[in-house]
N, C-alpha and C positions, 0 to 999 in steps of 0.2 A: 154742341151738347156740353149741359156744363156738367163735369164730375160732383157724384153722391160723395157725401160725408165719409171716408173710410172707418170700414166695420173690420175689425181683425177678426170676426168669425167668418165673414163672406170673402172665400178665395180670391184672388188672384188669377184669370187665366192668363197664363202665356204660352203661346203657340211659334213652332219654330219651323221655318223652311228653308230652301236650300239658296239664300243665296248669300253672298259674303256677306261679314258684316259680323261675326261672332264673337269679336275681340266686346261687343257690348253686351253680350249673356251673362257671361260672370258678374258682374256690377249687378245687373238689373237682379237678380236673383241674391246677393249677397245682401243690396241694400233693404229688399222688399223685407227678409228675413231678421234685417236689423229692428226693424220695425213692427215686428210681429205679423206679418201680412201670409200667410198659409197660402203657397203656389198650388195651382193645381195646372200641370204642363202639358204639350202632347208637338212633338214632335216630325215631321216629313220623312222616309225615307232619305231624303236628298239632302234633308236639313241634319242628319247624322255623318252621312258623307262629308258634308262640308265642317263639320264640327269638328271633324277628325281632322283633316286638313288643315284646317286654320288655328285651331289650340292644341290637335293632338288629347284632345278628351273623345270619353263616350260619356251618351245626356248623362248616365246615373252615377258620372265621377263631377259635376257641377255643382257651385255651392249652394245654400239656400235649402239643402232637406226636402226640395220641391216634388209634389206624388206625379208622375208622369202616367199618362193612357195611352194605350197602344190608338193607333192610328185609325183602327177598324172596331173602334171599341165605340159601340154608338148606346153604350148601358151607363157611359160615363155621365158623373153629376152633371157634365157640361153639356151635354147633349139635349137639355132639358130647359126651358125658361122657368120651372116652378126652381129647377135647385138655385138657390143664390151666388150672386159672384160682384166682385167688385168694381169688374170690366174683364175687359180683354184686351191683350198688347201679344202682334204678331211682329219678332222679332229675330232677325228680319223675316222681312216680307217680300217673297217673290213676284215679278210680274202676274206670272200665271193663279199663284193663290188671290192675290188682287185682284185678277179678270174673275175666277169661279166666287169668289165671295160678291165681287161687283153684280154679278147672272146671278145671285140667289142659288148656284150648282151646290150642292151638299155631299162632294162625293166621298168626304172622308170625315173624322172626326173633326179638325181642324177646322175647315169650312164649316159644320152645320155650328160649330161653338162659336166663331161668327157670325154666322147669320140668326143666332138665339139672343147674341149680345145685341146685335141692331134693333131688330124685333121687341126686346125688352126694355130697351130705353137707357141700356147701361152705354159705360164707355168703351170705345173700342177704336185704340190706336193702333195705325198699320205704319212700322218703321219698314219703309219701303229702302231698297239697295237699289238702283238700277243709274245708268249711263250709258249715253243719250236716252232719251225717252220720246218714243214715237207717237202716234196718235191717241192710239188704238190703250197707250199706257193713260195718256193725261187723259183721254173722255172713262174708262175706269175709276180712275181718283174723283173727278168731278161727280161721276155717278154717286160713290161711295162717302164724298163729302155731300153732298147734297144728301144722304141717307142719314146721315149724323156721325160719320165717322171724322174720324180727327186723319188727317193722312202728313205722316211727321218722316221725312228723308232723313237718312241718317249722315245728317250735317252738324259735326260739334261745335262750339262756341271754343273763343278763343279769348274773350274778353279777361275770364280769370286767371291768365298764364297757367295755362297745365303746366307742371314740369314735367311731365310726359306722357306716351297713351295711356297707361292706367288708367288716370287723374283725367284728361280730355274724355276716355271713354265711360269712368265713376259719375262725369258732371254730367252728361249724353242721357245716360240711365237714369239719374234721378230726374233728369226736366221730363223723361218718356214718364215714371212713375206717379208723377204730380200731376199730369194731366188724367190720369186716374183718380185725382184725389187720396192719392194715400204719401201722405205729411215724408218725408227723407230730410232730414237735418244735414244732410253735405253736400245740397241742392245749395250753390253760391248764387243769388242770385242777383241782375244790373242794377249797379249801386251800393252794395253790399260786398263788394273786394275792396282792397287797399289799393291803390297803386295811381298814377296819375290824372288828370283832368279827366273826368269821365262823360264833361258836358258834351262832349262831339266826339264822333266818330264812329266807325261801323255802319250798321243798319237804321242804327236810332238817328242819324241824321241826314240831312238833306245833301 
């Protein structure tokens, strides 16, 4: 699915769940906001637990000014294919929100605001967390790629030497934001850093 033109009036959803992986919310949320990109968020029970855990935040101390919906709030814009949005990026992404968004299950707000992004033809990245990954995870992904979802592990690049996670997890965030189509100017991207031979190596070569 290729990402629509980024509209600064059409939100942003992002959706949080509970598995690690949170050191990448701040970025994703600071950069979208650099940009003028209006978050509209909503949260897991379990994706608050772990928030706390791992940065020692609550969602409404995050940066980015982002309007959060409660999790049972199914009045929200997002609930809705008529309201607009600019995609959807589930970050992270649990197994289990994977398996209910994969079955079409709507049991929360999170799920049906994915399943209105698939249905509508918008983007919808799942930064998936998980290790090893059993069957039952990769015939999900396939399901949910084969639907038009982008299903993006949260694996950072290393090509542009972070000088540490901030910086690895700022570069993480902006390649999740661009596959929304919504333009991040500290998106580095191959071929576009300074540093030695870049004809070979990594992925890009054989």
């Amino acid at each position: 699915m290729r990402p629509a033109a980024f509209e600064a009036n059409a939100p942003l959803i992002v959706g949080v769940t509970g598995a690690s992986g949170m050191l990448y919310l701040p970025p994703l949320l600071r950069l979208a906001a650099g940009v003028g990109c209006t978050v509209h968020g909503v949260i897991s029970s379990a994706g608050r637990q772990v928030l706390g855990l791992e940065l020692g935040l609550a969602h409404e101390d995050l940066p980015g000014a982002a309007r959060w919906f409660r999790l049972d709030d199914f009045s929200a814009p997002m609930a809705s294919g008529s309201s607009r949005s600019s995609g959807m990026i589930v970050l992270p992404c649990t197994m289990g929100s994977l398996g209910a968004i994969a079955s079409g299950c709507c049991h929360n707000l999170l799920h049906r605001a994915a399943d209105v992004t698939l249905k509508e033809g918008r983007p919808l990245v799942l930064c998936v967390r998980e290790t090893p990954l059993n069957r039952t995870h990769l015939r999900n992904m396939l399901t949910l790629h084969e639907a038009g979802a982008v299903i993006f592990p949260l694996m950072p690049s290393f090509y542009h030497r972070p000088a540490g996670l901030e910086e690895m997890a700022e570069q993480l965030a902006a390649r999740v934001l661009d596959l929304c189509g919504i333009p991040v100017p500290q998106l580095q991207r191959w071929g576009d850093h300074s540093g030695p031979d870049t004809g070979a190596g990594g992925d890009h070569a054989a």
